[in-house]
Structures are given as C-alpha cells and as structure tokens.
N, C-alpha and C positions, 0 to 999 in steps of 0.2 A: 524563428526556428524553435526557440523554447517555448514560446506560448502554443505551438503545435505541440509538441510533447506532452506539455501538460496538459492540454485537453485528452490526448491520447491513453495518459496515465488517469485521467479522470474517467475518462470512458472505459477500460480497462477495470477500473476499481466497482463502477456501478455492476458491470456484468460479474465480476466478483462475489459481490452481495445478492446479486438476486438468485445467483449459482448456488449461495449459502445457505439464502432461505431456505428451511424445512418446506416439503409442498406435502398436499396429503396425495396425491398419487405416488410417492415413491418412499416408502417405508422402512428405509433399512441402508446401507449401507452400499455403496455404486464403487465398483472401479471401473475407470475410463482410460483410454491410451490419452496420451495428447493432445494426437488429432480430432477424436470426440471431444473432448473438454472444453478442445477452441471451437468449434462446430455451435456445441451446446451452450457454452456462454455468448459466442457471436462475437468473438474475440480473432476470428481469421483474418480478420482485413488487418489485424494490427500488429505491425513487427515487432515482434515482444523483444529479439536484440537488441533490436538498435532501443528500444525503451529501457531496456537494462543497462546498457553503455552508457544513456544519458545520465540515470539515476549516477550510477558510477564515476561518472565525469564532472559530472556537475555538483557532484556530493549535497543532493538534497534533503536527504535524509539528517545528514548532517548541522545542514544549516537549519531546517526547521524543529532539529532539538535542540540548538541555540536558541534561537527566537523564542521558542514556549518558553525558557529555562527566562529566557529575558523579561518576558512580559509575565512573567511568574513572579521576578523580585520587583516586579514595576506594582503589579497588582498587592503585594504583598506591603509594600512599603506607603502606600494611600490605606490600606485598610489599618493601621496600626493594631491590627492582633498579634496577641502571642502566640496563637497559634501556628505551625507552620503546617504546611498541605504536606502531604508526602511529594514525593519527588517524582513531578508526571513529565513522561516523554514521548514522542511519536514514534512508540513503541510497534504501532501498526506497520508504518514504513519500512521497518525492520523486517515484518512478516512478510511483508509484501515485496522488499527484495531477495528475500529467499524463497517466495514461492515462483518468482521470476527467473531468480536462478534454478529451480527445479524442472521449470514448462522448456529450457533452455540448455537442460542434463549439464549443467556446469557446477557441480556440487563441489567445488575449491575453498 
C-alpha cells in the first residue's frame, strides 16, 4: 500500500514539474480553478486526499529530513573538513504538502 503511494506521489510530482516548466506558448501569468489544474497536469486519476493523509500519517516528510540530516553527518564525518555545509533539508516536501493542502482547500 505504501509503495502504491509513492509511486502516486512520484507521479504527482512529475506532473508538477512539467506544470512548472515555463513553455513559450503561454507568457504571462494563468489562474486555474482546481479542476483545470488537475485536468491540465493529468493529475485527475489521483486522489490527492487520501495522498495527503498518507503523507500526514506516515510522516514522511519528517522521516526524509531525518535521513538527509543523517547522511549529512555521515558524509561529513569521512570527508574530515572543516567545513560545515549549511543545513539542507527536504525543504520541497514541505512545499509540496502545502500545495496539497491547498488543491484540497484544507489551509489548517
């Protein structure tokens, strides 16, 4: 059940990106209702709730800024610099569950 999700949240995210891409036929600035948006990214076949619950239940966002933060002092600790990185986090995820909660009018 979760490897169904995440491919859904995968496929979700590509149509995302290709939504983002600047194209040259359209030059300026679009508002869309909803139902366009899913339409035009081809995001209709995908229950964006029950995608939002998962995230929310599953707290994956959560676990994958652990992890980076992990293999950040993993990586950090074989390279012996002094340098430290600044502090990267899957800052995306974050984006992406708020614009979930937005396609979803749940703005809590």
């Amino acid at each position: 059940v979760n490897l169904s999700f995440i491919q859904q949240l995968l496929s979700l995210l590509r149509s995302f990106v290709k939504m983002m891409k600047p194209s040259t036929e359209c030059s300026g600035t679009k508002v869309m209702t909803v139902n366009d948006f899913s339409f035009d990214a081809n995001i209709d076949n995908l229950n964006i709730f029950e995608l939002k619950t998962f995230l929310e239940k599953s707290m994956l966002t959560r676990k994958l800024k652990g992890f980076s933060q992990f293999t950040e002092v993993s990586i950090d600790k074989k390279s012996d610099s002094g340098n430290k990185n600044e502090e990267s986090s899957p800052v995306a995820m974050y984006a992406v569950e708020a614009m979930l909660s937005a396609l979803t009018n749940d703005l809590s």
